[in-house]
Structure formats: structure tokens, C-alpha cells
DORO-878045 format. One line per field, with one value per residue: residue in three letters; x, y, z of N, C-alpha, C in turn; chain. Coordinates in nm, 3 decimals. Example, Ala and Ser with C-alpha at 12.3 -4.5 7.8 and 13.67 -1.06 7.14 Angstrom:
<nubas>
residuo [Ala,Ser]
n.u [1.319,1.285]
n.v [-0.569,-0.225]
n.w [0.780,0.708]
ca.u [1.230,1.367]
ca.v [-0.450,-0.106]
ca.w [0.780,0.714]
c.u [1.320,1.290]
c.v [-0.330,0.003]
c.w [0.780,0.787]
cadena [A,A]
</nubas>
This chain:
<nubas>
residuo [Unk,Unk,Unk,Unk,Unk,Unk,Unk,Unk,Unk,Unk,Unk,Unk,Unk,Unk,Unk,Unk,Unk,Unk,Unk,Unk,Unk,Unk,Unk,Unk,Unk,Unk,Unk,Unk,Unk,Unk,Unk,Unk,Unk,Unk,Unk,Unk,Unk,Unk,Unk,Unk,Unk,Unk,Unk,Unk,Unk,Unk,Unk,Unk,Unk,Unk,Unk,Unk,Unk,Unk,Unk,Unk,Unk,Unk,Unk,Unk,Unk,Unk,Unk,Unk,Unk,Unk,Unk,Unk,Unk,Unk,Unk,Unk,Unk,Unk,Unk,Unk,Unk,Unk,Unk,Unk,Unk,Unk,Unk,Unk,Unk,Unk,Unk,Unk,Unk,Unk,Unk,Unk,Unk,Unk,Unk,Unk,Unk,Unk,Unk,Unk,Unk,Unk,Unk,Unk,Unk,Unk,Unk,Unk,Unk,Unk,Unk,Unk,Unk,Unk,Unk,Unk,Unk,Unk,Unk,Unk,Unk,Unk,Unk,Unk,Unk,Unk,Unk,Unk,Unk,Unk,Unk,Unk,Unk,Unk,Unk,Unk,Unk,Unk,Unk,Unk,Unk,Unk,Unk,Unk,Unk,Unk,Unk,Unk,Unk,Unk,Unk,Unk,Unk,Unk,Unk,Unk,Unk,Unk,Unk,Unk,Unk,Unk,Unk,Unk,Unk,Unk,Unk,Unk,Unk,Unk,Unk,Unk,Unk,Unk,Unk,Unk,Unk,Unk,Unk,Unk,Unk,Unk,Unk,Unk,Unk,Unk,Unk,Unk,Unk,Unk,Unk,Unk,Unk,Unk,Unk,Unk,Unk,Unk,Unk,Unk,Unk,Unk,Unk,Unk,Unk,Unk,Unk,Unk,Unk,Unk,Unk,Unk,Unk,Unk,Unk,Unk,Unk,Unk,Unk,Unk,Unk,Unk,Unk,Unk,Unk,Unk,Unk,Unk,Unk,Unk,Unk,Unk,Unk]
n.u [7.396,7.524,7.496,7.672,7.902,7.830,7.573,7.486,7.372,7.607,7.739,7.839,8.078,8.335,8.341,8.578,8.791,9.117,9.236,9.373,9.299,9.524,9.648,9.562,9.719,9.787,9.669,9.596,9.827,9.880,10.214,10.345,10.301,10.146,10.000,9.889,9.777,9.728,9.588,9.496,9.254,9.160,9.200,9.451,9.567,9.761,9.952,10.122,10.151,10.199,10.105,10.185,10.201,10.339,10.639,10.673,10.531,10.271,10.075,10.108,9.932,9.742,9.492,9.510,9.327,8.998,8.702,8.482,8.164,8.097,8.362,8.540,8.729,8.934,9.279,9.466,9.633,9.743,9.520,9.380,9.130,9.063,9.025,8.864,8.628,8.552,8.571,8.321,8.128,8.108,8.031,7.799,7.685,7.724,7.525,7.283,7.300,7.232,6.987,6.815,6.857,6.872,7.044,7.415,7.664,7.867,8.259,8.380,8.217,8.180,8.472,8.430,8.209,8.376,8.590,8.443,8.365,8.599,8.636,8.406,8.477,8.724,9.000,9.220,9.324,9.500,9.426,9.412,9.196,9.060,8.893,8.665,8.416,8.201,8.322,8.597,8.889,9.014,9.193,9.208,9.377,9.387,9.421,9.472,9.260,9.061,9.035,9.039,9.224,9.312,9.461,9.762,9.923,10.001,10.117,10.138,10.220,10.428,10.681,10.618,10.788,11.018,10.871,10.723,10.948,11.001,10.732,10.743,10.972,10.919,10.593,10.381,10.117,9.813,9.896,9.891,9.692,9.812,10.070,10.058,9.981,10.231,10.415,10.312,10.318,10.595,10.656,10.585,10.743,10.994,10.988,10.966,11.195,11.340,11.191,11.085,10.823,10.703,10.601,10.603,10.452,10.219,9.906,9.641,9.460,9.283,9.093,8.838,8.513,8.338,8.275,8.497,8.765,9.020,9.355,9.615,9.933,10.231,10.498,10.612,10.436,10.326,10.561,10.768,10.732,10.789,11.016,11.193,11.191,11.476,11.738,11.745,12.027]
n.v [11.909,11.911,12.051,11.928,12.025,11.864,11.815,11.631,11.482,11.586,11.511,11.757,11.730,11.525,11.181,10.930,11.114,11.176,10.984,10.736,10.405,10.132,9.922,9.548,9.276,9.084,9.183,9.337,9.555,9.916,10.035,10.224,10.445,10.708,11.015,11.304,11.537,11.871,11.948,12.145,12.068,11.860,11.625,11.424,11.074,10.909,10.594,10.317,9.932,9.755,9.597,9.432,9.243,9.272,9.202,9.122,9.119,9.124,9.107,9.208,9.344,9.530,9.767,10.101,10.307,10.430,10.532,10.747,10.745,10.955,11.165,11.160,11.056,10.845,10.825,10.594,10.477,10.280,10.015,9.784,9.680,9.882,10.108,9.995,10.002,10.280,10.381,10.237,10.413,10.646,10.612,10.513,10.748,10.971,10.884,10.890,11.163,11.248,11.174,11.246,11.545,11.575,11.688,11.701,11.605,11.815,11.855,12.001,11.916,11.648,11.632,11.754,11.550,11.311,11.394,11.399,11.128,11.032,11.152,11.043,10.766,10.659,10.436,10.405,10.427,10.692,10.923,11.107,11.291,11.372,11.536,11.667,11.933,12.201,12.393,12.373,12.132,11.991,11.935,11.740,11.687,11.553,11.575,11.390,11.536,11.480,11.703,11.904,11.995,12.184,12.097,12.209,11.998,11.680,11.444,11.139,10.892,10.615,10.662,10.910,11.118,11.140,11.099,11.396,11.542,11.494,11.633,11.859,11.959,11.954,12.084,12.285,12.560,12.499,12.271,12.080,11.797,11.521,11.579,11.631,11.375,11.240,11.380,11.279,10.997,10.956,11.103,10.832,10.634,10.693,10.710,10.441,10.365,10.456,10.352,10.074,9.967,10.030,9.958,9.764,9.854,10.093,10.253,10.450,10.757,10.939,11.231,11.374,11.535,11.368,11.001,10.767,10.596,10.346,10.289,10.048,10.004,9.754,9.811,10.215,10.358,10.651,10.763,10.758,10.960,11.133,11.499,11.684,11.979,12.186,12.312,12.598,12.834]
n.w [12.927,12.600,12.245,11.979,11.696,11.473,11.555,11.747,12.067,12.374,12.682,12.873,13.100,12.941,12.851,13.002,13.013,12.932,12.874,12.682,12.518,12.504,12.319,12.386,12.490,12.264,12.084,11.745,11.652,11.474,11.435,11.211,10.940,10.903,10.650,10.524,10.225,10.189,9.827,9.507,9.463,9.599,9.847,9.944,10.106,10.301,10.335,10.486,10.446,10.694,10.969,11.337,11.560,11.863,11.832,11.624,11.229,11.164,10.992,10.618,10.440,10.490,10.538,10.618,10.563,10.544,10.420,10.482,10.432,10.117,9.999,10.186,10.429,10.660,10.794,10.986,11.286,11.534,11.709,11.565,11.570,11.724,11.552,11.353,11.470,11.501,11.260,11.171,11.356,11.319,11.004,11.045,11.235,11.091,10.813,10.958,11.043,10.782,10.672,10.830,10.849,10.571,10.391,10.311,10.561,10.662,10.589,10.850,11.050,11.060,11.155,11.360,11.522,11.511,11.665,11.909,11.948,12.001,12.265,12.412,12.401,12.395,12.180,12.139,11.949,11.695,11.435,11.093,10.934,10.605,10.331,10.136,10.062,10.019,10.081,10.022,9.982,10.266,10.589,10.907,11.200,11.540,11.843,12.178,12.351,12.180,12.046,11.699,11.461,11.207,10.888,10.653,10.578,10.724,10.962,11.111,11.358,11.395,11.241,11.141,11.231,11.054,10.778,10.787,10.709,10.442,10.374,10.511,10.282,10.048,10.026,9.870,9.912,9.667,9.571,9.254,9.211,9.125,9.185,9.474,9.507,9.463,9.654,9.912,9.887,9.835,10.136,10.262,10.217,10.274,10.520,10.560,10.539,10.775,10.997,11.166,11.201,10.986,10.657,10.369,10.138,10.029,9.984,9.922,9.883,9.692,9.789,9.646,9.617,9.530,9.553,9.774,9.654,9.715,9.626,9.614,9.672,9.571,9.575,9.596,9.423,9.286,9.441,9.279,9.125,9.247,9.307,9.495,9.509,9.449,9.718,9.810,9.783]
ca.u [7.409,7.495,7.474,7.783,7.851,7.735,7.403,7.479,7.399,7.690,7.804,7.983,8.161,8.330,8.373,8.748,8.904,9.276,9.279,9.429,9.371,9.612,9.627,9.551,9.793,9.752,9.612,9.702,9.886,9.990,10.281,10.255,10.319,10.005,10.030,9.793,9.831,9.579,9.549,9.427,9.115,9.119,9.298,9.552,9.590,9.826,10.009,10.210,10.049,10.237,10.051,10.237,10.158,10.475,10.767,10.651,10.496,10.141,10.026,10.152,9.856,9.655,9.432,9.484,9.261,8.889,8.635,8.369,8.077,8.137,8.401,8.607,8.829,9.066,9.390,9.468,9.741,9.696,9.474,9.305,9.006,8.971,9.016,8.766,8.526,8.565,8.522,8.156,8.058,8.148,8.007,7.675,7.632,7.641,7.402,7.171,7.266,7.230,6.888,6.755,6.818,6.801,7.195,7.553,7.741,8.015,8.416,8.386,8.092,8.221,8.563,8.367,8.159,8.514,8.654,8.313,8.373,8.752,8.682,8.367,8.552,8.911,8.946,9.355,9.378,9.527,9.396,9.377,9.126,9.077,8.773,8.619,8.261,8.163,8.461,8.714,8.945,9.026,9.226,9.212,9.431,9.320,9.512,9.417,9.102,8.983,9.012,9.045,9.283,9.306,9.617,9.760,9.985,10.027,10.172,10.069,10.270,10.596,10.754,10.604,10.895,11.092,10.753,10.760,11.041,10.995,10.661,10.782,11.072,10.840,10.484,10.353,9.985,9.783,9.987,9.833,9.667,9.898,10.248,10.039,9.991,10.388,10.491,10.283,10.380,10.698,10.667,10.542,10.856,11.119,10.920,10.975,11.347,11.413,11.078,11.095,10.693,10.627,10.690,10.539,10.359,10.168,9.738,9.656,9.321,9.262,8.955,8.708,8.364,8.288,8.288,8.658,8.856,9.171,9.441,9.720,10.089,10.359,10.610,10.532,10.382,10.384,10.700,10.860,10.749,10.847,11.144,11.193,11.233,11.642,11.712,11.825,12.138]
ca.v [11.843,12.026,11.995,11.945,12.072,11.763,11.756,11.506,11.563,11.507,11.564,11.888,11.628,11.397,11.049,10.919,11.227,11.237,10.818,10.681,10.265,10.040,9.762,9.476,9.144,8.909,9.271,9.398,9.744,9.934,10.145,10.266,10.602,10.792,11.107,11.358,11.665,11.909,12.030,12.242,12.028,11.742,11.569,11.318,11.082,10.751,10.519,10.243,9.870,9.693,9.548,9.413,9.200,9.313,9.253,9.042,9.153,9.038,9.153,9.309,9.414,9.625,9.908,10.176,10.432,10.361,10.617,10.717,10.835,11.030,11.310,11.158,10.944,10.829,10.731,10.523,10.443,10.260,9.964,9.785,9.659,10.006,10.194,9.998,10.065,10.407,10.412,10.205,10.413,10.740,10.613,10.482,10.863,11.006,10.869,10.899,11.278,11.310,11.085,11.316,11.675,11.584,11.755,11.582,11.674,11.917,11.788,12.023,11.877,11.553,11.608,11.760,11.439,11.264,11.460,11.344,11.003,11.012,11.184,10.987,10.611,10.607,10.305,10.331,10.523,10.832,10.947,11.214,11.277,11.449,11.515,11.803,11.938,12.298,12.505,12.265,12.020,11.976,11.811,11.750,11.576,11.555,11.582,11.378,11.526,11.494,11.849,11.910,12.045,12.191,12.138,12.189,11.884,11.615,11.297,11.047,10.735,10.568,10.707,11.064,11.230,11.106,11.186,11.532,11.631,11.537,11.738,12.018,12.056,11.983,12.148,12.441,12.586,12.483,12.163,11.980,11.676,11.470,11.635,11.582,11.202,11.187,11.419,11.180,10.879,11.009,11.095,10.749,10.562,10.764,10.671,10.311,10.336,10.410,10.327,9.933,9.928,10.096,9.854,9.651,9.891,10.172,10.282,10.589,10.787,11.107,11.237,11.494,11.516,11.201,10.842,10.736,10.499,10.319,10.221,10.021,9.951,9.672,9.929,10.315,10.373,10.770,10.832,10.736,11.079,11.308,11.553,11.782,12.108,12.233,12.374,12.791,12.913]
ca.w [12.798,12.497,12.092,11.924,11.562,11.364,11.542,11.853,12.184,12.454,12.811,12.882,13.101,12.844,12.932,12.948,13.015,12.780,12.894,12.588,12.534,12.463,12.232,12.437,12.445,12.140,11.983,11.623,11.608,11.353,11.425,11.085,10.901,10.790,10.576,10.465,10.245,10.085,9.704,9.495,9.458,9.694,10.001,9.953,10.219,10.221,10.466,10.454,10.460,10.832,11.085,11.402,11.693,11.974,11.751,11.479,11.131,11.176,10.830,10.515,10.383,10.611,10.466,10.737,10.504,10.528,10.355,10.575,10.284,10.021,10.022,10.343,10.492,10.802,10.809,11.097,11.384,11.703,11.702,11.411,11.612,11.741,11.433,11.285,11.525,11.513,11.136,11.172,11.415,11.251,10.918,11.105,11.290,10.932,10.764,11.031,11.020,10.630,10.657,10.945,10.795,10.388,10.336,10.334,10.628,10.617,10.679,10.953,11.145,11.060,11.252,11.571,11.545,11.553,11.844,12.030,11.955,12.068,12.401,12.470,12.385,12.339,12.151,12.112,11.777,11.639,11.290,11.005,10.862,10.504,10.303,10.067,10.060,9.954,10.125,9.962,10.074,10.433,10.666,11.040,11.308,11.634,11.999,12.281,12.436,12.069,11.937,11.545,11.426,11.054,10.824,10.472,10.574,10.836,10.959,11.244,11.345,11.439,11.138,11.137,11.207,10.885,10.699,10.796,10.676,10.314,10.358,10.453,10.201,9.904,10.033,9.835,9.898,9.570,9.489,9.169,9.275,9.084,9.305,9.578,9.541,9.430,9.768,9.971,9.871,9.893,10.246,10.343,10.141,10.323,10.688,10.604,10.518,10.900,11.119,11.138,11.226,10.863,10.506,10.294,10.049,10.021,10.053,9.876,9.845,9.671,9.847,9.608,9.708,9.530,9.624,9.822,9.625,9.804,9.538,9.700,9.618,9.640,9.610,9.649,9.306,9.284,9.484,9.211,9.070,9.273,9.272,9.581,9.525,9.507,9.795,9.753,9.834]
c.u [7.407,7.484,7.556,7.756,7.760,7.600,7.382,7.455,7.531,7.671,7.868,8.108,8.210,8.370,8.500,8.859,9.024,9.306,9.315,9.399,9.425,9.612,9.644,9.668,9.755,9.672,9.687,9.717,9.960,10.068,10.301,10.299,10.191,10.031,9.898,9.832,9.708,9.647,9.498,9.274,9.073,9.240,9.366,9.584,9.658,9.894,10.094,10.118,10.092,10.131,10.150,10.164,10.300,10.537,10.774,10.534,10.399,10.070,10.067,10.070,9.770,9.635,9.417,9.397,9.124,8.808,8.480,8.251,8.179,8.255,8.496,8.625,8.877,9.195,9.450,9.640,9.713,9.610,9.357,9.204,8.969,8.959,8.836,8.619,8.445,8.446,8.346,8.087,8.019,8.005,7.814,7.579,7.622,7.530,7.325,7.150,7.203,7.087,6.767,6.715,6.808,6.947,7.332,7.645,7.871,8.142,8.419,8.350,8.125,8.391,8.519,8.314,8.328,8.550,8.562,8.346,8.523,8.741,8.542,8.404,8.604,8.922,9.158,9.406,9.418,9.480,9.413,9.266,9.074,8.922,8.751,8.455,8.253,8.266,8.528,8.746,9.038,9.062,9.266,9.315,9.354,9.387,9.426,9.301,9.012,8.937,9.047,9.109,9.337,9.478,9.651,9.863,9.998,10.069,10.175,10.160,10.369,10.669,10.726,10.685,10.969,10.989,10.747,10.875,11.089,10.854,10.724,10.874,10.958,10.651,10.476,10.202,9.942,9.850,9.880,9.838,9.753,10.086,10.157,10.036,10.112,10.400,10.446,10.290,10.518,10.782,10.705,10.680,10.970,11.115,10.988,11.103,11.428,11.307,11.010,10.914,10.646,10.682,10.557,10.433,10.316,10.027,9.767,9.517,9.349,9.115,8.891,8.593,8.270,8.315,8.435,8.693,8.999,9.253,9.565,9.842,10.190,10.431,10.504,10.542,10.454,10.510,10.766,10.866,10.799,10.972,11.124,11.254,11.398,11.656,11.798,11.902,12.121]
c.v [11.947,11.969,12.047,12.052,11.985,11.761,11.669,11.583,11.510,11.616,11.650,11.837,11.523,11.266,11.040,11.022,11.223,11.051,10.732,10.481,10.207,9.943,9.672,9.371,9.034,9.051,9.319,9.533,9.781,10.079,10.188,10.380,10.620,10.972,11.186,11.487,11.755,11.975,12.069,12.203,11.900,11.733,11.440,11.285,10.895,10.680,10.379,10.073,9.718,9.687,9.452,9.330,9.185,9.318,9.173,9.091,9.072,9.013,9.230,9.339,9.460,9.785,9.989,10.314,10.384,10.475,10.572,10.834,10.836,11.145,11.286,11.043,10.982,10.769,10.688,10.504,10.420,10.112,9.930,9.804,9.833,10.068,10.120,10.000,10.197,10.442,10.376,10.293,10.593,10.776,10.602,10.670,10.947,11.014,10.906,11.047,11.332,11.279,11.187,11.433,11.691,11.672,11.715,11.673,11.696,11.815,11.870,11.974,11.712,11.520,11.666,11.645,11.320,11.278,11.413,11.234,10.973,11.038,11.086,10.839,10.604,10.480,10.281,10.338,10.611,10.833,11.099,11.179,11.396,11.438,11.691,11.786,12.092,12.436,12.414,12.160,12.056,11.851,11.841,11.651,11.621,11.527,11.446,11.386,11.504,11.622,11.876,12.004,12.082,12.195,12.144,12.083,11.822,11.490,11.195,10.943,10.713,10.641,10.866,11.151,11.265,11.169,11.323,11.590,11.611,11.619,11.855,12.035,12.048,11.975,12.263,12.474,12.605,12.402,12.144,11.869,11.592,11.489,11.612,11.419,11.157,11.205,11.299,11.055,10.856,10.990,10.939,10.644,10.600,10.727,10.533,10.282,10.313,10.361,10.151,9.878,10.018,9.984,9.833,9.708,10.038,10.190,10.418,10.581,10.910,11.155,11.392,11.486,11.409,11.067,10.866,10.608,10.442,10.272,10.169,9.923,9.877,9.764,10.073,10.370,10.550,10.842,10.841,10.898,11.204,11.336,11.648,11.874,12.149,12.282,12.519,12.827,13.068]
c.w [12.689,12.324,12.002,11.768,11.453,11.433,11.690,12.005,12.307,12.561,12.805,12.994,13.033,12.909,12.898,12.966,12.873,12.869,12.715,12.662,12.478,12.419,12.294,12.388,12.335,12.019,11.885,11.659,11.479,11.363,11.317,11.056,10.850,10.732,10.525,10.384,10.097,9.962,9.674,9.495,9.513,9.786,9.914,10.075,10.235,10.336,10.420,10.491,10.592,10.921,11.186,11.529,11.798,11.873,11.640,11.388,11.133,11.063,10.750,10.435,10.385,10.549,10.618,10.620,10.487,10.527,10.464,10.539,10.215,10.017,10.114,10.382,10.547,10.740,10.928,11.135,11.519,11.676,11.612,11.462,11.645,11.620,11.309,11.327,11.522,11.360,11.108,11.208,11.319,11.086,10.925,11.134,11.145,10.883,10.850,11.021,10.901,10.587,10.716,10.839,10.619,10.353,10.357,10.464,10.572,10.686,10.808,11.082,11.119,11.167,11.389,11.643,11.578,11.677,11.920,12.026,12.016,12.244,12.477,12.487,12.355,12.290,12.109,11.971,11.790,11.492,11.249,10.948,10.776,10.474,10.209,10.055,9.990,10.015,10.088,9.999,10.175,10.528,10.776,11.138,11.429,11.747,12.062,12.349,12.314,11.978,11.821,11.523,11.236,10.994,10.693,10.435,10.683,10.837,11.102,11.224,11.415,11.379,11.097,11.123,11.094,10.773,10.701,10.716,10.514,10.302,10.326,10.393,10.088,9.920,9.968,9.855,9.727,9.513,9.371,9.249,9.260,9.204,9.440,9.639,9.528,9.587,9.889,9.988,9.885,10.041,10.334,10.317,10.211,10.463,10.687,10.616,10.667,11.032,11.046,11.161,11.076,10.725,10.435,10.176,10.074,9.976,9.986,9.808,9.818,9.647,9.766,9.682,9.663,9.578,9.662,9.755,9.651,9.723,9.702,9.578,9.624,9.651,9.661,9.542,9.276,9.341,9.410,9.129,9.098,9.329,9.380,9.511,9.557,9.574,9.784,9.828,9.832]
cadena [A,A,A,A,A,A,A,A,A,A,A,A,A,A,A,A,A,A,A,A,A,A,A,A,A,A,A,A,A,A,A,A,A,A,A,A,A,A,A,A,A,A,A,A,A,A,A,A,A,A,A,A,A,A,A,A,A,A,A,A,A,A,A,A,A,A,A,A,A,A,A,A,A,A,A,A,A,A,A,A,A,A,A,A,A,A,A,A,A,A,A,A,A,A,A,A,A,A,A,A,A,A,A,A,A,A,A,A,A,A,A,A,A,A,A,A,A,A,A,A,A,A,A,A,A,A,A,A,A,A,A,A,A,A,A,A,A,A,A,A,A,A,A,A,A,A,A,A,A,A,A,A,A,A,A,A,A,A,A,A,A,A,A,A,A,A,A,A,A,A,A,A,A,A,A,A,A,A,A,A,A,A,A,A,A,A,A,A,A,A,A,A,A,A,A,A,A,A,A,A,A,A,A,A,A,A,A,A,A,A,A,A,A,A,A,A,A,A,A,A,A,A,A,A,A,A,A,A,A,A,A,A,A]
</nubas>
């Protein structure tokens, strides 16, 4: 038995191995676009607001971004019920850490605690997850066995691929927060145009190290602002 970074103790055997579960029959999914991308002084992190049960539009107004404390948030793909498990449990092991030692856990020690919770109970999610504390803002995805992965942009989902590729034309290291909430919103608007499991709106958090507030959009509010970059001949 050993003792992760946040503090926990686990198995150096993890439970579940790389077993991914699957959204049960009659279960909500949300194939979904999620988006994340860091600035100069916080995370931006946004998604689109579809829910699905097989091939019918189960819900159009599904918060896949759920703030877990201060400073940090998920953005979700894969199963609601699981995702919101995840987020309780997540938000639960926190406090208990912050209660214990008297200091706010770090985004770091918060995505190891993640990765533990992915490889010990697959629950049939994928997430990002953003957040700033006293090394800045920071954002993680996470593979399979649950390993963390750091990025200065990312994109999870059905629609990911499409997302990507207004990232990377209009990413710069040190965006303004502001071009970051356009590019991202952006992203997620361009996902829905061809990934038929993404619509109906837009979710958008811009994560400092204070409280998480979730604005959400009939349309896709800030996309409207932003201007990619010309591309140089």
C-alpha cells in the first residue's frame, strides 16, 4: 500500500485495471464536446449542453462542468450518473484533505487524487480538468489507467477532433482571459456544426483560485468574439 500525492492511501495494485464502463441501457450519455484552455491568469473550460439516450436527444440542458471547491473544475464526457459521482466523491476527498492538514489542496494533488479515483472505479467518464492555486493555472486530461496529463489546451468528446483544430490555429501561450473564453467557445461551436451528439448551447467557467461560477448559453455567447489568427504565407 502506498500514499498517493493528495494524501490517500491506495493499492500499488489498482483495481479495474484500463476496464472502461459503459453507459448502461436506458443510461444518459453525453457524447459531447469538452474544451479546456489555459491563460494568462486562469483556466477556461466549456462544453456544449447535449445529453443523449442511444439516438435520441435526452436533454438540452446538461451542465457537463461541475466545480469541485474553490479554484477547480471538470468537464465531463461519458456518463452523467458516473460523472456525477466522480465529482461528489472528488469534492467529498477534498475537504476531508483541506479539514485534516489546515491548507487548500494543490491542482496537482487534486488530479493524482483523480487518476486514483479513475483507476480504482471506472465509472464510464473521460474529463479535463482545470484549476489554479499558487503555481498558476493548470490543466489536466487523463488516459485510461488514470494518469494526468498537463496541457496549455485540450479537448475530450465526440466532437474533439473539430475542436482541436480551431485550438490549435488560434492558441498562443499567455492568451488574455477574455481571447481565451472567445477561442473556447469557439472551439465548442465549430464541434457542434459536424458532431451530431454536441448542440444545444454552451457551459463556460473561467476557473481563478476563487469560487467556480458556470455561465451558460443558448447560443455560443463569446464565439461570437473571436477572430483566428490570418494564416502566414
Amino acid at each position: 500500500m502506498t500514499r498517493n500525492d493528495a494524501g490517500r492511501e491506495t493499492h500499488d495494485t489498482a483495481r479495474g485495471g484500463d476496464r472502461q464502463r459503459t453507459p448502461a441501457e436506458g443510461e444518459q450519455s453525453l457524447g459531447t464536446t469538452v474544451v479546456g484552455v489555459v491563460a494568462s491568469e486562469a483556466v477556461v473550460l466549456a462544453s456544449d449542453r447535449r445529453a443523449s439516450l442511444g439516438t435520441t436527444v435526452s436533454s438540452k440542458s446538461v451542465e457537463k462542468l461541475v466545480p469541485v471547491g474553490d479554484g477547480a473544475a471538470l468537464a465531463f464526457t461519458g456518463s452523467v450518473s458516473g460523472a456525477q459521482d466522480l465529482a461528489a466523491t472528488l469534492q467529498s476527498e477534498r475537504t476531508l484533505y483541506e479539514t485534516r492538514r489546515d491548507t487548500r489542496m494543490s491542482v496537482a494533488a487534486l488530479a493524482s487524487l483523480t487518476g486514483t479515483e479513475m483507476r480504482e472505479q471506472p465509472r464510464g467518464v473521460r474529463h479535463l480538468l482545470g484549476g489554479t492555486d499558487a503555481e498558476g493555472p493548470q490543466l489536466y486530461s487523463f488516459d485510461r489507467g488514470g494518469a494526468a496529463l498537463a496541457h496549455p489546451f485540450a479537448a475530450d468528446g465526440s466532437g474533439a477532433g473539430t475542436a482541436y483544430g480551431v485550438l490549435e490555429a488560434g492558441f498562443e501561450p499567455e492568451l488574455a482571459v477574455d481571447d481565451a473564453r472567445s477561442l473556447a467557445a469557439a472551439a465548442v461551436r465549430a464541434a457542434t456544426e459536424r458532431d451530431l451528439a454536441s448542440g444545444n448551447g454552451l457551459c463556460l467557467a473561467t476557473i481563478d483560485a476563487g469560487p467556480v461560477e458556470i455561465e451558460t448559453f443558448p447560443g455560443y455567447g463569446p464565439a461570437d468574439e473571436w477572430q483566428a489568427a490570418p494564416a502566414s504565407h
